[in-house]
Kinemage of the C-alpha trace (Angstrom):
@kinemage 1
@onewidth
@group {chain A} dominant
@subgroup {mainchain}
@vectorlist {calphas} color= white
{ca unk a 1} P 4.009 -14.986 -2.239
{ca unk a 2} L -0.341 -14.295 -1.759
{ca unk a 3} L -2.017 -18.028 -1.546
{ca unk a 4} L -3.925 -18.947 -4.158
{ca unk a 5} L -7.721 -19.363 -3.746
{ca unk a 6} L -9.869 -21.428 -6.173
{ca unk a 7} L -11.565 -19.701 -9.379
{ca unk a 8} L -14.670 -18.361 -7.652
{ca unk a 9} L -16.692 -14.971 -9.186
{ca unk a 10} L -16.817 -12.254 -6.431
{ca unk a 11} L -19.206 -12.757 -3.554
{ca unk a 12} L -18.291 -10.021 -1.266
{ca unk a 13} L -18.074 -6.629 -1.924
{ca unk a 14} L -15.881 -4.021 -0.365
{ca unk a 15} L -16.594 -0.574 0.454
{ca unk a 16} L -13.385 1.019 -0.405
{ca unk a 17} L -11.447 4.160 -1.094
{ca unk a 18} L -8.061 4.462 -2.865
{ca unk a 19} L -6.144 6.787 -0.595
{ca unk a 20} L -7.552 5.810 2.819
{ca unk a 21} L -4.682 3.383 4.648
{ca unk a 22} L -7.278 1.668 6.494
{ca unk a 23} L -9.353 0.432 3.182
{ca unk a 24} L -5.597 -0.863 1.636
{ca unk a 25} L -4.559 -2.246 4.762
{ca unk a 26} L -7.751 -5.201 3.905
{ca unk a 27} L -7.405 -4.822 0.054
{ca unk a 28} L -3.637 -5.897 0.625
{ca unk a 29} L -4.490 -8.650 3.613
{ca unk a 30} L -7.054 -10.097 1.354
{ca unk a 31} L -4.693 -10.380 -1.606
{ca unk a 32} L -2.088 -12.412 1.100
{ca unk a 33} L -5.271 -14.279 2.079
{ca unk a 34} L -5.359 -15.386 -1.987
{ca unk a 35} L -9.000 -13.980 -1.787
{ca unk a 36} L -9.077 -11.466 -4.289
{ca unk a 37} L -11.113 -12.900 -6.575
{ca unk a 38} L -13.706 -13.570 -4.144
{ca unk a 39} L -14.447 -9.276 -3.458
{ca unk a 40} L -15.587 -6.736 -5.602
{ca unk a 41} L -14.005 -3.593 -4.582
{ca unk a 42} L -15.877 -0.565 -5.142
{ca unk a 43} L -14.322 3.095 -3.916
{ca unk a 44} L -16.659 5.547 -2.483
{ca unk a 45} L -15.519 9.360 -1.548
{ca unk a 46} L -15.852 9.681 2.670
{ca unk a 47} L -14.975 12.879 4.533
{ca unk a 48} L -15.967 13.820 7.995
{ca unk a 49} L -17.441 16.885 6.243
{ca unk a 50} L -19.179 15.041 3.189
{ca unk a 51} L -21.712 12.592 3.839
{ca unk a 52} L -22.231 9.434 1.295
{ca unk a 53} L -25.715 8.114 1.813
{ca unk a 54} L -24.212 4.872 0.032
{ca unk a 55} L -21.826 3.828 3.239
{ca unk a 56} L -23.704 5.470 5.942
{ca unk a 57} L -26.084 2.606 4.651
{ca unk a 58} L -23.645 0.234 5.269
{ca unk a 59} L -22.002 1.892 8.648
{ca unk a 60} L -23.146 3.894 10.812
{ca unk a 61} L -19.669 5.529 11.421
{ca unk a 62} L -20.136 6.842 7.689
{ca unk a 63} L -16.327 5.118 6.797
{ca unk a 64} L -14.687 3.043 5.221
{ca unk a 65} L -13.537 -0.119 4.672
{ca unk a 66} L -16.766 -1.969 5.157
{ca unk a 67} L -17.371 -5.478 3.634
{ca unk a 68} L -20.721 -6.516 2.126
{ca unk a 69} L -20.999 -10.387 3.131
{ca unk a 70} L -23.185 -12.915 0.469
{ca unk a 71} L -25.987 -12.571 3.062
{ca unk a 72} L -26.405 -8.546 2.985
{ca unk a 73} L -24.190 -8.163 6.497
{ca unk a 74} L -21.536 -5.621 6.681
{ca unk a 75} L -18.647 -5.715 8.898
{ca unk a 76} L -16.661 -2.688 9.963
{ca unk a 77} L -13.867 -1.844 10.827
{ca unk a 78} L -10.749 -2.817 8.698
{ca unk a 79} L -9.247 -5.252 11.788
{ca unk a 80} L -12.954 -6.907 11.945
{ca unk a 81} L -12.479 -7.490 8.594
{ca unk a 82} L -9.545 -8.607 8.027
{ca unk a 83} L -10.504 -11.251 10.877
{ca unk a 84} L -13.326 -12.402 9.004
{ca unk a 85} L -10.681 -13.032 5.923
{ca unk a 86} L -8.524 -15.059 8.043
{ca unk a 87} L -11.168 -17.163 8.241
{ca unk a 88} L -11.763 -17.758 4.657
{ca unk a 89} L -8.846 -19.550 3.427
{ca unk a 90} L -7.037 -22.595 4.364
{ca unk a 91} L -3.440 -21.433 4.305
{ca unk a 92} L -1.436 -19.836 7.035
{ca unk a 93} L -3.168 -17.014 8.972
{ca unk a 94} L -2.130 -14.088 9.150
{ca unk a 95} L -3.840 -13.333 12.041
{ca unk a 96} L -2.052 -16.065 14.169
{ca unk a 97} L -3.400 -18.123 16.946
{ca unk a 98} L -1.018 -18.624 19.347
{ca unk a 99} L 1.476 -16.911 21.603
{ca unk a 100} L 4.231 -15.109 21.313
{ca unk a 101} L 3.318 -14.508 17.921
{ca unk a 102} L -0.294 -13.642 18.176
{ca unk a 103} L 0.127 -10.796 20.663
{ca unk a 104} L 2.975 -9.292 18.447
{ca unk a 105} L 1.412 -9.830 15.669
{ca unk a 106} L -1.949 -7.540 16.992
{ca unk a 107} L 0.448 -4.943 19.088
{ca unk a 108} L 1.958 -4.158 15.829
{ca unk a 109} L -1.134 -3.865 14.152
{ca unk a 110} L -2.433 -1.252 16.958
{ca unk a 111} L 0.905 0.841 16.555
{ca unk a 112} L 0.459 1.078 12.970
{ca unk a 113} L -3.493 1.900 13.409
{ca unk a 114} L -2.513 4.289 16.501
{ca unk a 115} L 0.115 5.685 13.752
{ca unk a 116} L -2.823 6.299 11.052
{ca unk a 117} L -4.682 7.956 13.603
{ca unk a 118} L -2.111 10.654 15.107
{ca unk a 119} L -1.651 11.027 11.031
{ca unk a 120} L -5.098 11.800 10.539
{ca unk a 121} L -4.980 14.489 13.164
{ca unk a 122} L -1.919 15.912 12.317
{ca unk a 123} L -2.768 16.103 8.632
{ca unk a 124} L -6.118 18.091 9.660
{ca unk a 125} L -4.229 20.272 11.922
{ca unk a 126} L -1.275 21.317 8.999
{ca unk a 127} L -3.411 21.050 5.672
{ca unk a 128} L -7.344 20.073 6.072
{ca unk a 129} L -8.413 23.021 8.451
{ca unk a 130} L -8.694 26.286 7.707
{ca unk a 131} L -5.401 27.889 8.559
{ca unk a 132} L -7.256 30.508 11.261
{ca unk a 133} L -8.855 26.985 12.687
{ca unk a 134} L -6.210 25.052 12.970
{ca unk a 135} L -4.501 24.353 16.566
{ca unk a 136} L -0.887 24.526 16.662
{ca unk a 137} L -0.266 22.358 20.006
{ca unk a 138} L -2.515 19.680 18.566
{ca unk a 139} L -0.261 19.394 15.904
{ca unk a 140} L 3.028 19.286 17.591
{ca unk a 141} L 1.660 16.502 20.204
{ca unk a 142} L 0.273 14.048 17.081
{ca unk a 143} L 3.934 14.752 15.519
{ca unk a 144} L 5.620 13.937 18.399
{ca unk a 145} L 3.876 10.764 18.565
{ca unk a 146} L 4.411 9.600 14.851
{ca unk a 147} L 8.426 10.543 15.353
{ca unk a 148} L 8.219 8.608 18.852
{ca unk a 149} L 6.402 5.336 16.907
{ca unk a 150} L 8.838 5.569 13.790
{ca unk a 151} L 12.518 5.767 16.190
{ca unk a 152} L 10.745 2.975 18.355
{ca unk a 153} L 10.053 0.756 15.165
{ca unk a 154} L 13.835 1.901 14.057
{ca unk a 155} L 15.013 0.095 17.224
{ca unk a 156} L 12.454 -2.808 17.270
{ca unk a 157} L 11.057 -3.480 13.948
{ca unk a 158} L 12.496 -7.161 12.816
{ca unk a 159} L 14.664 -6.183 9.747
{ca unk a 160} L 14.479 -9.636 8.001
{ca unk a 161} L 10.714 -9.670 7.778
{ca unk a 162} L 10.652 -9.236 3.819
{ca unk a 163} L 8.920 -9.881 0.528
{ca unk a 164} L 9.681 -13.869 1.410
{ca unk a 165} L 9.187 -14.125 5.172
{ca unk a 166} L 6.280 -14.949 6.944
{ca unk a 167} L 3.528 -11.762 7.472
{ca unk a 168} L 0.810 -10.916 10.167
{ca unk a 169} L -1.978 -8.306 9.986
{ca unk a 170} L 0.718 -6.121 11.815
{ca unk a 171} L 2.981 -6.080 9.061
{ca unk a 172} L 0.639 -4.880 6.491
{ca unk a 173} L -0.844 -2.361 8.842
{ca unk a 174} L 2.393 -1.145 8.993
{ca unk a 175} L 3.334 -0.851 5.513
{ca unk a 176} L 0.037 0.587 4.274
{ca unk a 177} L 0.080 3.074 6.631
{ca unk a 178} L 3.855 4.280 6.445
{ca unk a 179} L 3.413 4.831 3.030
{ca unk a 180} L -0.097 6.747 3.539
{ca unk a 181} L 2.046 8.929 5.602
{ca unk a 182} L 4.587 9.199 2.587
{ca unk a 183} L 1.711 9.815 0.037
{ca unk a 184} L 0.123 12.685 2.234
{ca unk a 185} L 4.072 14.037 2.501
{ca unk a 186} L 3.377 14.276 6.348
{ca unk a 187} L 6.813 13.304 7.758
{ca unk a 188} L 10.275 12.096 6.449
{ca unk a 189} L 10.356 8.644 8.477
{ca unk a 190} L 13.438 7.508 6.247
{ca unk a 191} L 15.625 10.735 7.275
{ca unk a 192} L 18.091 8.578 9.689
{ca unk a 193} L 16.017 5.442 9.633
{ca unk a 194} L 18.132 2.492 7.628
{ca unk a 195} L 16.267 -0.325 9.431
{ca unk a 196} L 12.709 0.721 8.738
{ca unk a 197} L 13.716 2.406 5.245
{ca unk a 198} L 14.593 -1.059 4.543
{ca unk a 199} L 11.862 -3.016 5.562
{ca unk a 200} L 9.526 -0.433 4.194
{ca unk a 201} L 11.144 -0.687 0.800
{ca unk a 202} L 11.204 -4.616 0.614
{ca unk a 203} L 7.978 -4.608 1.986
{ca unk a 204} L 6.298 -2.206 -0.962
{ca unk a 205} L 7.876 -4.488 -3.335
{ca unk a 206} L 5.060 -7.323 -2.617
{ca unk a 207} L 2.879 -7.550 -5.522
{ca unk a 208} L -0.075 -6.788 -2.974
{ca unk a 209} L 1.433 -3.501 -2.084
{ca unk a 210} L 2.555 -2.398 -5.901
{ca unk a 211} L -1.161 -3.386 -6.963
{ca unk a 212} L -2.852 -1.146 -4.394
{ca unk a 213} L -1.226 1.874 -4.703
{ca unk a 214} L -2.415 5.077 -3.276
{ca unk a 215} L -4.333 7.525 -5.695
{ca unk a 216} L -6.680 10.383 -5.332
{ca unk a 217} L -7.461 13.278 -3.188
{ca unk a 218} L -9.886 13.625 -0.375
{ca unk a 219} L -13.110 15.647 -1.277
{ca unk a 220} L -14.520 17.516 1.249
């Protein structure tokens, strides 16, 4: 279950949207962390093609998540964050210190984000670009890699990490991002999958995960 934190009113505020996997990813982590209280979460509309004055302020990237510290600083991006959080609390890190479990811990987490990524792409290159734009080959490569990531995590992927066992930053990288990729309606990762349809499914049980659900539609 999320630690608990004391009763403290917000004093952090995150830059979030509701259907970006990246913004979840430390919405979710910082429920784990038991620090929800402690951030106001505001969403803002981003697109490459539609500039928001609001979080160009905040990054110069022009994305999101970014987090507002007590002081005026904003961090960027989500694993910067998310390392800040760890940092917060007094209870097991999720972000762990030591070997072996460190370096598995932040390999995951670059899969997952490498996953997001090659999502991004192919989702531009199948649905966000005009259709006379778009670049066939482009797509089939960033496919190839999201089927190569999800048989690899089929082999791999611990099956008894669950709603009770310890979690890392990788783990809810991974989750937030799979089901991005099942929100957009990119790929079928399940089709032939038991291991990872089974972790992903205990996984989205977590009351971090049902809380944060995915909503909305990009705007560009």
């Amino acid at each position: 279950m999320p630690q608990k934190s004391d009763d403290l009113k917000p004093d952090h505020t995150l830059l979030y949207q509701t259907h970006s996997p990246f913004a979840r990813k430390v919405l979710v982590f910082a429920i784990e962390a038991g620090l929800r209280d402690r951030i106001a979460v505001i969403h803002h509309e981003t697109s490459p093609t539609n500039r928001n004055e609001v979080i160009f302020n905040a990054n110069p990237l022009g994305k999101v998540p970014v987090l507002v510290l007590p002081d005026g600083m904003t961090l960027y991006d989500s694993l910067v964050i998310c390392d800040y959080l760890d940092r917060l609390h007094k209870g097991r890190k999720l972000i762990p210190h030591k070997r072996p479990r460190r370096l598995h811990a932040l390999r995951l987490h670059a899969l997952a984000q490498g996953m997001c990524d090659a999502g991004v792409l192919y989702r531009w290159e199948t649905n966000r670009r005009p259709e006379n734009l778009r670049y066939p080959a482009l797509a089939d490569g960033q496919k190839s890699k999201l089927i190569e990531t999800f048989d690899y995590l089929e082999n791999n992927l611990d099956p008894t990490i669950g709603p009770t066992m310890p979690i890392t930053v990788g783990h809810i990288a991974l989750a937030t991002g799979l089901e991005w990729i099942a929100f957009r309606e990119l790929i079928d990762f399940k089709a032939g999958r038991p291991t990872l349809t089974k972790w992903y499914e205990e996984f989205g049980a977590r009351s971090s995960m049902v809380e944060t659900r995915y909503s909305g539609q990009t705007h560009d």
